[in-house]
MIDOTOR-480034 format. One line per field, with one value per atom (N, C-alpha, C): atom name; x, y, z. Coordinates in Angstrom, 3 decimals, padded with zeros to 6 digits. Last residue first. Layout:
atomo = c(CA; ...)
c1 = c(X; ...)
c2 = c(Y; ...)
c3 = c(Z; ...)
% end
This chain:
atomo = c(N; CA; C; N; CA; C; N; CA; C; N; CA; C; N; CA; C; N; CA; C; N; CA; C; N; CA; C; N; CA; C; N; CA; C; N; CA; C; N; CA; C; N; CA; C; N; CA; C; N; CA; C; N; CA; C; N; CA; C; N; CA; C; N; CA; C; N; CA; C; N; CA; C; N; CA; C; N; CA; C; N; CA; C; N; CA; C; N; CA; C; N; CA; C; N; CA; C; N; CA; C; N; CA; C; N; CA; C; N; CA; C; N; CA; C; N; CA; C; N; CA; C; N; CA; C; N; CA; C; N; CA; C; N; CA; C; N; CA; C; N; CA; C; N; CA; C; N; CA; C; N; CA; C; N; CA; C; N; CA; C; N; CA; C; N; CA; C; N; CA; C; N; CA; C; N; CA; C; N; CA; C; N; CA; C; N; CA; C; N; CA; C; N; CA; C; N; CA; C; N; CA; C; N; CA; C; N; CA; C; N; CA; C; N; CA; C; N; CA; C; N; CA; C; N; CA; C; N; CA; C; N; CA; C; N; CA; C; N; CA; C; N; CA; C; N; CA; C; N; CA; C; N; CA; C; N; CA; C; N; CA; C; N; CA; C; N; CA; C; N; CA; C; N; CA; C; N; CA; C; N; CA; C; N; CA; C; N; CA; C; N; CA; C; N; CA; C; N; CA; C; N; CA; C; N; CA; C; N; CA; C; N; CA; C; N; CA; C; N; CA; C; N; CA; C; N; CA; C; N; CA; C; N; CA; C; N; CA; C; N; CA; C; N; CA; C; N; CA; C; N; CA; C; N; CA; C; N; CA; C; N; CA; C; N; CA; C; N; CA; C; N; CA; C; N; CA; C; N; CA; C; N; CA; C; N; CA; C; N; CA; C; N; CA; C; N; CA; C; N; CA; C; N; CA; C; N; CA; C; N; CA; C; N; CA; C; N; CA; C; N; CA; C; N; CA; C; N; CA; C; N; CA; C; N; CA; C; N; CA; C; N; CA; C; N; CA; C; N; CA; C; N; CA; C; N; CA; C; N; CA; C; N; CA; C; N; CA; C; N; CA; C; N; CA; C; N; CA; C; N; CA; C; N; CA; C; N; CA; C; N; CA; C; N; CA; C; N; CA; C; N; CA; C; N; CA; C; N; CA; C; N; CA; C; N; CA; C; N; CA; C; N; CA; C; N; CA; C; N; CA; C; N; CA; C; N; CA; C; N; CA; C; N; CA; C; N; CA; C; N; CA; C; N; CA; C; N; CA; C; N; CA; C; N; CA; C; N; CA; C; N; CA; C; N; CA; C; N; CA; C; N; CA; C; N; CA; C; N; CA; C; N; CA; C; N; CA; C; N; CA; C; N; CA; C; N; CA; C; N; CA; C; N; CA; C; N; CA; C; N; CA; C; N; CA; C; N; CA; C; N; CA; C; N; CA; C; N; CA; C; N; CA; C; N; CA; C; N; CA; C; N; CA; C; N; CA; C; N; CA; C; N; CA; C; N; CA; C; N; CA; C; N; CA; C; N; CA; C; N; CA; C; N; CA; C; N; CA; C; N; CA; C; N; CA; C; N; CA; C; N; CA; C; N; CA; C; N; CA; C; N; CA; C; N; CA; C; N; CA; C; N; CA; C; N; CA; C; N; CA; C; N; CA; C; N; CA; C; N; CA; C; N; CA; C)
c1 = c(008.871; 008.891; 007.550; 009.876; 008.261; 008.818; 012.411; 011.821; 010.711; 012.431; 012.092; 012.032; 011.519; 012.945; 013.138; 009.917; 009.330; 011.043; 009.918; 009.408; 009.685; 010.463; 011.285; 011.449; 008.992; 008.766; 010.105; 011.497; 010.338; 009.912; 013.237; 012.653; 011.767; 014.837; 015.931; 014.599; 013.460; 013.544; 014.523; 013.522; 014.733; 014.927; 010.932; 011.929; 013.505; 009.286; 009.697; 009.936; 009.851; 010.776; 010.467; 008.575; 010.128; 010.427; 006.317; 006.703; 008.034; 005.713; 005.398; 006.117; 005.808; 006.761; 006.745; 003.322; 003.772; 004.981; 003.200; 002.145; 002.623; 005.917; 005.187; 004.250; 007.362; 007.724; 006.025; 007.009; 006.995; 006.994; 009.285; 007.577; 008.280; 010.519; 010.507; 009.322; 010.637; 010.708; 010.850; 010.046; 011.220; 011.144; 007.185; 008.378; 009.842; 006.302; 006.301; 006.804; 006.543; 006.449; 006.607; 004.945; 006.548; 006.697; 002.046; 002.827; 004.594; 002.107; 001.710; 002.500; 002.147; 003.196; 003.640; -000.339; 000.799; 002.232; -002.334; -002.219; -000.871; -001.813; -001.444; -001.450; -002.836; -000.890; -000.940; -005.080; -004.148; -003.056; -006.418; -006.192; -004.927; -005.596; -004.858; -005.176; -006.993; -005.766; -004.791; -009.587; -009.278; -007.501; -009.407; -009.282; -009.186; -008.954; -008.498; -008.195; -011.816; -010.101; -008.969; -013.944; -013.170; -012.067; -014.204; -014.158; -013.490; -014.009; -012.895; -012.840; -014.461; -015.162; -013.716; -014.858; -014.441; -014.872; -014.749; -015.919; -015.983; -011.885; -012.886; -014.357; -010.937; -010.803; -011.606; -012.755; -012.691; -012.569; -010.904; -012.470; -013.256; -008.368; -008.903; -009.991; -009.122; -008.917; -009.230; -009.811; -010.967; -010.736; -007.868; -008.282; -009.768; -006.070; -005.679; -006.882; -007.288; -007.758; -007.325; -006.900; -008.147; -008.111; -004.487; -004.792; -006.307; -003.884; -003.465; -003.910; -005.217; -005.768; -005.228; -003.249; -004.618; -005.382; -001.708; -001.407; -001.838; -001.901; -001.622; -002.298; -001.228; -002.470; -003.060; 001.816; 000.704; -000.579; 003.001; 002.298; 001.740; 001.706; 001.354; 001.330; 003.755; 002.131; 001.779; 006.115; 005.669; 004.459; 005.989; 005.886; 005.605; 006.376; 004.955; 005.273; 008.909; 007.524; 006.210; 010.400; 010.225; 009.017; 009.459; 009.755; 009.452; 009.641; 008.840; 009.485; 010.464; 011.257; 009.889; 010.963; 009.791; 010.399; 012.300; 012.764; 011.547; 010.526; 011.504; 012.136; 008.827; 008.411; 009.543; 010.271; 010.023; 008.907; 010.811; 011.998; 011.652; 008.362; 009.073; 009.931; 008.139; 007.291; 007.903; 010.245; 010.622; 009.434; 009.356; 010.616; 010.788; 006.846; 006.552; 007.769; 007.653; 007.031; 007.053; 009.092; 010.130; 009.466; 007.481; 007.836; 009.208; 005.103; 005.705; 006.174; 004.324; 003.832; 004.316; 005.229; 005.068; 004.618; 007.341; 006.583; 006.791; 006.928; 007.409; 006.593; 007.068; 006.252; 007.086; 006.582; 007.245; 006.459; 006.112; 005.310; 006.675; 006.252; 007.196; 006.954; 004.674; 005.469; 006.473; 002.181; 002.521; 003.192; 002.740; 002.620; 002.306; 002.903; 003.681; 003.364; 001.153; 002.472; 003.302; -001.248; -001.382; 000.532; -001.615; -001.673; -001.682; 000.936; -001.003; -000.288; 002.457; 002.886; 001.551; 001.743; 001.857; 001.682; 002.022; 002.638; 002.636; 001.343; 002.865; 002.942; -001.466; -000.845; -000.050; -000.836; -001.448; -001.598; 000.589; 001.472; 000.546; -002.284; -001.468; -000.496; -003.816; -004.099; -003.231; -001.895; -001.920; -002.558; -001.711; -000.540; -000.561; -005.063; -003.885; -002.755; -005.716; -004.975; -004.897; -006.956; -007.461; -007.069; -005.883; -006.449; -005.969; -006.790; -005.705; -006.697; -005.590; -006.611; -005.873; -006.521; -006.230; -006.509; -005.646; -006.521; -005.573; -006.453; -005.251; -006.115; -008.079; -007.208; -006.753; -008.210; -007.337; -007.060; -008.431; -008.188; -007.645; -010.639; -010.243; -010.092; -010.328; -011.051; -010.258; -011.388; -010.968; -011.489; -010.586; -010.550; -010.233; -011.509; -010.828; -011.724; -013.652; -012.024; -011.063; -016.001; -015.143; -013.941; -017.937; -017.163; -016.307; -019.195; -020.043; -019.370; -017.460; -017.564; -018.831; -014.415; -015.755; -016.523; -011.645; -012.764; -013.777; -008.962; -009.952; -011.401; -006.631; -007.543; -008.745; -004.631; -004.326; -005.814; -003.972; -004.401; -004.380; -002.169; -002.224; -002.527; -002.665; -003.101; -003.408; -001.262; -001.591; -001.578; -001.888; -001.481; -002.041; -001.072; -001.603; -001.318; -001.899; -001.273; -001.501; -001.236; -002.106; -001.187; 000.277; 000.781; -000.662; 001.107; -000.417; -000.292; 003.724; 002.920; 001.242; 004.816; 005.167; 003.695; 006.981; 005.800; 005.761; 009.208; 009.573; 007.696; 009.469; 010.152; 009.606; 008.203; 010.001; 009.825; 006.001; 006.917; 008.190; 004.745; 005.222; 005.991; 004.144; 005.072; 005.704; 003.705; 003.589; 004.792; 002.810; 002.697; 002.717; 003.145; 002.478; 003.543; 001.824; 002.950; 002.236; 000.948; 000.421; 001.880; -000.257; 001.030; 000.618; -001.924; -000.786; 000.448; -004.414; -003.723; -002.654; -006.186; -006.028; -005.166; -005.697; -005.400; -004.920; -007.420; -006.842; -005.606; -008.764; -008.864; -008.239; -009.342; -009.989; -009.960; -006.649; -007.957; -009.052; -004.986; -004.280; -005.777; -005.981; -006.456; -005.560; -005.208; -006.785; -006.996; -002.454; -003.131; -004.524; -002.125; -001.710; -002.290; -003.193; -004.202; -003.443; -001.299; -002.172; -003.368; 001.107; 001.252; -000.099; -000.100; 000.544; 000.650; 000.046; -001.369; -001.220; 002.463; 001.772; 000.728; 003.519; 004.138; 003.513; 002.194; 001.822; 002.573; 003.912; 002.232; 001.983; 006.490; 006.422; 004.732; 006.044; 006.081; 006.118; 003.185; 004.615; 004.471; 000.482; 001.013; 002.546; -002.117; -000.881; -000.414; -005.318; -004.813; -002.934; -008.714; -007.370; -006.280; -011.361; -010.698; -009.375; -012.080; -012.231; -012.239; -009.060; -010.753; -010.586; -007.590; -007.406; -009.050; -005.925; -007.186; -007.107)
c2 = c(-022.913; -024.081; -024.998; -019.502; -020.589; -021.533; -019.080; -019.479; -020.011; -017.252; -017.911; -017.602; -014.065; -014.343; -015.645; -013.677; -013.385; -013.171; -014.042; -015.018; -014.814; -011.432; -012.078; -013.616; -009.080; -009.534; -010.733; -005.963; -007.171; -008.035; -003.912; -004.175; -004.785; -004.281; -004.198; -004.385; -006.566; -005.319; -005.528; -008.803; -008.125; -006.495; -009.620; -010.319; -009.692; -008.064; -007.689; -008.568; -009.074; -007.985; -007.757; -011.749; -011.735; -010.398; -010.177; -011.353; -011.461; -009.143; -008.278; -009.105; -009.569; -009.769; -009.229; -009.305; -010.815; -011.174; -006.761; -007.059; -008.784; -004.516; -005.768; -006.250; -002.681; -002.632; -003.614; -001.451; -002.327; -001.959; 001.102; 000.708; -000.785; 001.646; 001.120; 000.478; 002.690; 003.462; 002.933; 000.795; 000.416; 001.988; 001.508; 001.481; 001.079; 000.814; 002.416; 002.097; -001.624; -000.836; 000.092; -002.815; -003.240; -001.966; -002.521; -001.452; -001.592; -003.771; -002.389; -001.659; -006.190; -005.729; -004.553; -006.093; -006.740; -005.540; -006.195; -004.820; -004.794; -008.897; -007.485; -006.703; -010.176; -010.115; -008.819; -009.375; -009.172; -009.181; -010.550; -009.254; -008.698; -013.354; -012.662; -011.347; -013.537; -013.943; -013.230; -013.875; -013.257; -013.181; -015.701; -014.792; -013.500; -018.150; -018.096; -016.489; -017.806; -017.810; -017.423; -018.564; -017.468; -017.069; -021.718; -020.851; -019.336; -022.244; -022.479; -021.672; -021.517; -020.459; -021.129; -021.834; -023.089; -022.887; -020.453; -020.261; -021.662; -019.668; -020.191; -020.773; -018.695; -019.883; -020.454; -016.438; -017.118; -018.449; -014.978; -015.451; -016.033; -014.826; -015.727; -015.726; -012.824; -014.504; -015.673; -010.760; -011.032; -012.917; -010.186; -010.639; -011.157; -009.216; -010.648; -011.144; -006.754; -008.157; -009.294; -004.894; -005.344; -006.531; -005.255; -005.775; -006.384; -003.923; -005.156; -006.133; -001.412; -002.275; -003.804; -000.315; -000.460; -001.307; -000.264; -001.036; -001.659; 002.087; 000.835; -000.311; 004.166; 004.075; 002.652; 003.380; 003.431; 003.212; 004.134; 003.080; 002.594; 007.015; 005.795; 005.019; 007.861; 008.032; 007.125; 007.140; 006.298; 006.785; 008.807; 007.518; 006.541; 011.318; 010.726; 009.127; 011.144; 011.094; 010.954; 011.300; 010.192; 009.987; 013.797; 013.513; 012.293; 012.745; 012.962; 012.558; 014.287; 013.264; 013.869; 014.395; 014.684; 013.545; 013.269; 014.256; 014.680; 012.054; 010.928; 012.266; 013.707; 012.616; 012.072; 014.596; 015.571; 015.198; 012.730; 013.625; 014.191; 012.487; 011.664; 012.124; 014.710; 014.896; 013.698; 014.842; 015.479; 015.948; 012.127; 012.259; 013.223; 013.336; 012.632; 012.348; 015.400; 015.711; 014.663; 013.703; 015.009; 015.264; 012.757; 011.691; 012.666; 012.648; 013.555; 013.173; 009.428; 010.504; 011.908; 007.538; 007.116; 008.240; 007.171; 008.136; 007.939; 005.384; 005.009; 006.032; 005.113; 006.013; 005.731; 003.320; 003.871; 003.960; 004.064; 003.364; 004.115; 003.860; 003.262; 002.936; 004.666; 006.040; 004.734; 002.955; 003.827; 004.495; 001.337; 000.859; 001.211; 002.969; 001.674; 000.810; 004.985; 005.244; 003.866; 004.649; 004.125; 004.445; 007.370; 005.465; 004.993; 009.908; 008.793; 007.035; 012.194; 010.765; 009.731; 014.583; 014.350; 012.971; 015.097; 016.309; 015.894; 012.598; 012.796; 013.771; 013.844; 012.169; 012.058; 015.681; 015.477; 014.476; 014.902; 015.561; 015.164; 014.335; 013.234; 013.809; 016.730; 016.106; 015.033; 018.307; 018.716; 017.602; 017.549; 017.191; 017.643; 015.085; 016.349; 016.065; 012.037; 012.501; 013.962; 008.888; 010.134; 011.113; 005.439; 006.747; 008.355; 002.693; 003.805; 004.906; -000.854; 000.044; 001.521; -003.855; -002.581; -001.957; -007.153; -005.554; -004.809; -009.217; -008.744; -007.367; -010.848; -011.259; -010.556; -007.982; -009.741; -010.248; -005.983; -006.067; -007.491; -004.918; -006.450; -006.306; -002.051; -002.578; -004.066; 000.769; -000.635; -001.019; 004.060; 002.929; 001.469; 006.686; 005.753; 004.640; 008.942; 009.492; 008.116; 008.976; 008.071; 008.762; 012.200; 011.509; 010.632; 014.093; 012.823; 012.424; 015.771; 014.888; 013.743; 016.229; 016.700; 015.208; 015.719; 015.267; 015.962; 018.356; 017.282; 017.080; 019.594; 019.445; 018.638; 018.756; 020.204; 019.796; 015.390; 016.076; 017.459; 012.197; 013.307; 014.345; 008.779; 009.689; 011.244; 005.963; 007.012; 008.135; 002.475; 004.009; 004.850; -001.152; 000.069; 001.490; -004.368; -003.129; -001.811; -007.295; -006.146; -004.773; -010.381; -009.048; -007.931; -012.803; -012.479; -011.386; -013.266; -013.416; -012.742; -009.937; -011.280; -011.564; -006.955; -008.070; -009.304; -005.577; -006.813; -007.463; -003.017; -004.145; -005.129; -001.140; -001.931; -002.458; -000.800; 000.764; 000.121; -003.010; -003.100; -001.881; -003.218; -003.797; -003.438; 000.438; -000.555; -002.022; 002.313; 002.267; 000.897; 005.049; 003.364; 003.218; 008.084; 007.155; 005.568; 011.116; 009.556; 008.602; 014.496; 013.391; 011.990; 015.929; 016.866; 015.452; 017.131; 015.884; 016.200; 019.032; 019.020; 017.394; 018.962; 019.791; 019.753; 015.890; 016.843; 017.406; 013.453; 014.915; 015.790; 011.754; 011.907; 013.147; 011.800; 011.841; 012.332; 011.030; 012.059; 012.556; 008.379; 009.518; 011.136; 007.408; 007.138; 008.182; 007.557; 008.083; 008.065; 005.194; 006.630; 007.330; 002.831; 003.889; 005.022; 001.538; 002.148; 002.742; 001.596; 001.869; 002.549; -000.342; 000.982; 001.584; -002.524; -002.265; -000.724; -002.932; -003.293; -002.374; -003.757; -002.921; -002.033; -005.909; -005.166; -003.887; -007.824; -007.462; -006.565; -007.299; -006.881; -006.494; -008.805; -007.054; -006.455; -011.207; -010.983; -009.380; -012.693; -011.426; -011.459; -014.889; -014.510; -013.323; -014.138; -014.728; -014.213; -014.803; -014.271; -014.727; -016.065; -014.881; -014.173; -016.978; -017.296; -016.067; -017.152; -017.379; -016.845; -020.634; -019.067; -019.400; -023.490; -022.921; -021.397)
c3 = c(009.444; 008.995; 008.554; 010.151; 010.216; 009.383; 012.698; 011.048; 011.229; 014.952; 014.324; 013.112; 016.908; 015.849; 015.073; 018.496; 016.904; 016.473; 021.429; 020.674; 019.416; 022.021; 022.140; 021.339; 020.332; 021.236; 020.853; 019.231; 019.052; 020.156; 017.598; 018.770; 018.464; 015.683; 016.465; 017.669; 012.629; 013.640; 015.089; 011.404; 011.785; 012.840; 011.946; 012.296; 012.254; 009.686; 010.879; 012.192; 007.625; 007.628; 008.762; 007.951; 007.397; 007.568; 008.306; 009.190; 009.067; 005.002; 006.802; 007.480; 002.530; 003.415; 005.179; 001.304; 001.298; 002.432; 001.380; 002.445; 002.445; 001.120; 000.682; 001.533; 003.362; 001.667; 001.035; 006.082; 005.475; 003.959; 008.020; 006.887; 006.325; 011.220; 009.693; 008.938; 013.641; 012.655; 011.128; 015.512; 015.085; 014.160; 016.098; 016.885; 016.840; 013.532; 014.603; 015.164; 013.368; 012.632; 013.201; 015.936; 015.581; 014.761; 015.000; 016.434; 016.166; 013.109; 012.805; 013.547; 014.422; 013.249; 013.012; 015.722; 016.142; 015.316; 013.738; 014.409; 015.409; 012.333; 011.601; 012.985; 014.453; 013.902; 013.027; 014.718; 015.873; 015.440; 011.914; 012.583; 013.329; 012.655; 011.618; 011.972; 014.897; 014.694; 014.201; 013.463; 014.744; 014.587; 011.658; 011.564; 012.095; 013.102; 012.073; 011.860; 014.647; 015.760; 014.602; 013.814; 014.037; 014.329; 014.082; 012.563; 012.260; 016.434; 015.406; 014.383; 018.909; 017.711; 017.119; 021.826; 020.626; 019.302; 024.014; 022.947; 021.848; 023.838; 025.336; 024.640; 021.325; 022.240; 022.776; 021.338; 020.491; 021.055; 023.338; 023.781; 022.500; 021.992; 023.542; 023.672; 020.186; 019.841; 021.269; 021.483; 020.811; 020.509; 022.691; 023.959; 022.868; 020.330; 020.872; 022.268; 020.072; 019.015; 019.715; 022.521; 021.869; 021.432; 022.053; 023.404; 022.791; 019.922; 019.971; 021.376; 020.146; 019.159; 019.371; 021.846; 022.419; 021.452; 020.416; 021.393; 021.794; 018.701; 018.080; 019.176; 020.449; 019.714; 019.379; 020.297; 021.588; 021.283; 017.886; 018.266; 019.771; 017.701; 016.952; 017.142; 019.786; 020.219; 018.900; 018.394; 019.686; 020.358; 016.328; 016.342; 017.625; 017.450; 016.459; 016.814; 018.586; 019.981; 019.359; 016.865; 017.210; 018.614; 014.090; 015.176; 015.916; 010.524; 011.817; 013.182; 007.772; 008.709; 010.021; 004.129; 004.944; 006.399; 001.360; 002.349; 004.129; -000.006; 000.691; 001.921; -000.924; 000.389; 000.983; -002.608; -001.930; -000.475; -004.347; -003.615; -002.253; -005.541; -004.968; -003.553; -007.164; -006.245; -004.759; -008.701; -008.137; -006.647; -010.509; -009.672; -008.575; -011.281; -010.868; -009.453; -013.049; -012.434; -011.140; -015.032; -014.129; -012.911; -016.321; -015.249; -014.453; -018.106; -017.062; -015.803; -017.146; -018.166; -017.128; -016.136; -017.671; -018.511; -013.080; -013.883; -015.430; -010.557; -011.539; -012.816; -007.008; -007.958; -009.302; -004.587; -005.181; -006.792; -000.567; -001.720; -003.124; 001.726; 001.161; -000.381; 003.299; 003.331; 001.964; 003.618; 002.714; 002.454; 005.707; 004.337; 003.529; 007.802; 007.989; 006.606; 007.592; 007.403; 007.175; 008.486; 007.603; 007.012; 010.042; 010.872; 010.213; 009.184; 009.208; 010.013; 010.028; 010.758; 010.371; 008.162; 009.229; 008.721; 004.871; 006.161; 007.086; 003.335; 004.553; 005.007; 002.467; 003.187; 003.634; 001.195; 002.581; 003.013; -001.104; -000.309; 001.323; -002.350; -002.396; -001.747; -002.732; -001.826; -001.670; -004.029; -003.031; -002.495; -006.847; -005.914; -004.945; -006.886; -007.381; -006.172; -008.528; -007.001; -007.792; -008.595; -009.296; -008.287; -008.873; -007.898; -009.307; -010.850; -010.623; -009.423; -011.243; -010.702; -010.753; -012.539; -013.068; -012.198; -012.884; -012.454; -012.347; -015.786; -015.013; -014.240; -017.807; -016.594; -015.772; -019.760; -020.078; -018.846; -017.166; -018.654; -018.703; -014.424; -015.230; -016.779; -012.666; -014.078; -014.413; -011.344; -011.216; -012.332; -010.611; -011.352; -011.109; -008.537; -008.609; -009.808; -008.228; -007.907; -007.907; -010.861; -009.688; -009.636; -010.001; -010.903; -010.311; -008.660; -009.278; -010.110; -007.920; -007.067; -007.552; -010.573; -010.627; -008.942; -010.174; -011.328; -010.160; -008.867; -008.863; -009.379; -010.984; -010.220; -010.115; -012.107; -012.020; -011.028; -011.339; -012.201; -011.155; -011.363; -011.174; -011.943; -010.461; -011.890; -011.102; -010.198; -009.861; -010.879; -010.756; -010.802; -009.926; -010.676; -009.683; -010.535; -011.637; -012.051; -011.434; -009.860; -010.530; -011.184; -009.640; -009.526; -010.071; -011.189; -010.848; -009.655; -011.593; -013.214; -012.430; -010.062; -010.712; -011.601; -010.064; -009.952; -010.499; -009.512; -008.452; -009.180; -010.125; -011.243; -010.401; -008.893; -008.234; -009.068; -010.245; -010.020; -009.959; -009.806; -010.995; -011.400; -006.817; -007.329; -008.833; -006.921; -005.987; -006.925; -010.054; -008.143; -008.090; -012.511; -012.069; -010.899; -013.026; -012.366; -012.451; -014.737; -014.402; -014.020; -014.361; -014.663; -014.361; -015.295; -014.676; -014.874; -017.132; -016.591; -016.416; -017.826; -016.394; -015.730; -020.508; -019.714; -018.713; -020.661; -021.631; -020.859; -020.115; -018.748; -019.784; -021.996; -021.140; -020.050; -023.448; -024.336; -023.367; -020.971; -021.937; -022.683; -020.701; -020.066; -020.418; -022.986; -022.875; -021.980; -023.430; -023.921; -024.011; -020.889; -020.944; -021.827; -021.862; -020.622; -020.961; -022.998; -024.117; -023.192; -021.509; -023.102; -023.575; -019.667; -019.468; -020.802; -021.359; -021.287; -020.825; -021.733; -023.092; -022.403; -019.212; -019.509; -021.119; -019.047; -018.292; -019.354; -020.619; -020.858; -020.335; -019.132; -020.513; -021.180; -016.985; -016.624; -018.131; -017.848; -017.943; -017.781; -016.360; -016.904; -016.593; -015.660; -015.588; -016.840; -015.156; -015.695; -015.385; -014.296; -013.537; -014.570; -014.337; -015.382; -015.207; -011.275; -012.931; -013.306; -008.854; -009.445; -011.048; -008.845; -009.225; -009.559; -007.839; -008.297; -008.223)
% end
């Protein structure tokens, strides 16, 4: 079951609908359109038939503040979304170590419009290195969240909060992961693959080397 209007997409459809936003916002900012990338799976080639379509849309400067600094939109089934970035505020996301590093420093940029621009902004993240005492105040930070959520599921437990426990749970593994993440020094790629990639980390709890079966 899929909810209603979802539909499957070949990287070729997708690749159709990229085609025809680029010159919509080419029409729409003129000037001040500095460059447009498409982001996340369909940047790696890796999306599949129910995959969204992500951009990023770089402009000489930012829309106006009664204007959406983001797009969502359902074309044929499929979402659409793009952020509305210049290249200064999208850099201020990696001058320093964010708590959001563990699934964004990995993001990849696929440039459809001024795509020199786009490569050489790339470059210029992949070069950016944080001292290892960021990361282990990150995931310290972290820690305190994981104590938090897991003592939220135990009293779930005690409680016989079936309904909650589910999602209690899931929290805690994410904030779980998060801390793995920082402390291994490695981002996750995929939100499908969190568990599988961090099973190979060099530091983990002892338990988290299993196959789920």
């Amino acid at each position: 079951m899929t909810p209603q209007g979802l539909k499957p997409h070949s990287h070729a459809q997708r690749q159709a609908i990229v085609s025809q936003l680029v010159p919509l916002w080419r029409e729409k900012f003129g000037d001040n359109l500095l460059a447009v990338a498409t982001a996340a799976s369909f940047a790696r080639g890796s999306d599949h038939a129910y995959s969204d379509l992500e951009f990023v849309v770089f402009l000489t400067e930012s829309p106006p503040e009664n204007e959406d600094q983001y797009l969502q939109r359902i074309v044929d089934g499929l979402l659409v979304e793009a952020v509305y970035v210049t290249e200064e505020s999208y850099l201020r996301e990696y001058l320093t170590l964010s708590a959001d590093w563990h699934v964004s420093s990995t993001a990849v940029l696929g440039g459809v419009y001024n795509p020199e621009f786009v490569d050489s902004l790339t470059q210029r993240i992949r070069a950016m290195h944080y001292p290892r005492v960021h990361f282990v105040a990150r995931a310290a930070r972290r820690f305190y969240e994981v104590q938090e959520s897991f003592g939220k599921v135990l009293t779930a437990v005690e409680q016989r909060n079936t309904e909650g426990v589910a999602l209690l749970l899931f929290d805690a593994t994410l904030n779980l992961l998060a801390t793995l993440a920082f402390l291994n020094q490695q981002p996750f790629v995929t939100f499908a693959t969190f568990v599988s990639h961090a099973r190979g980390f060099k530091t983990k709890p002892a338990r988290f080397v299993g196959q789920t079966h």
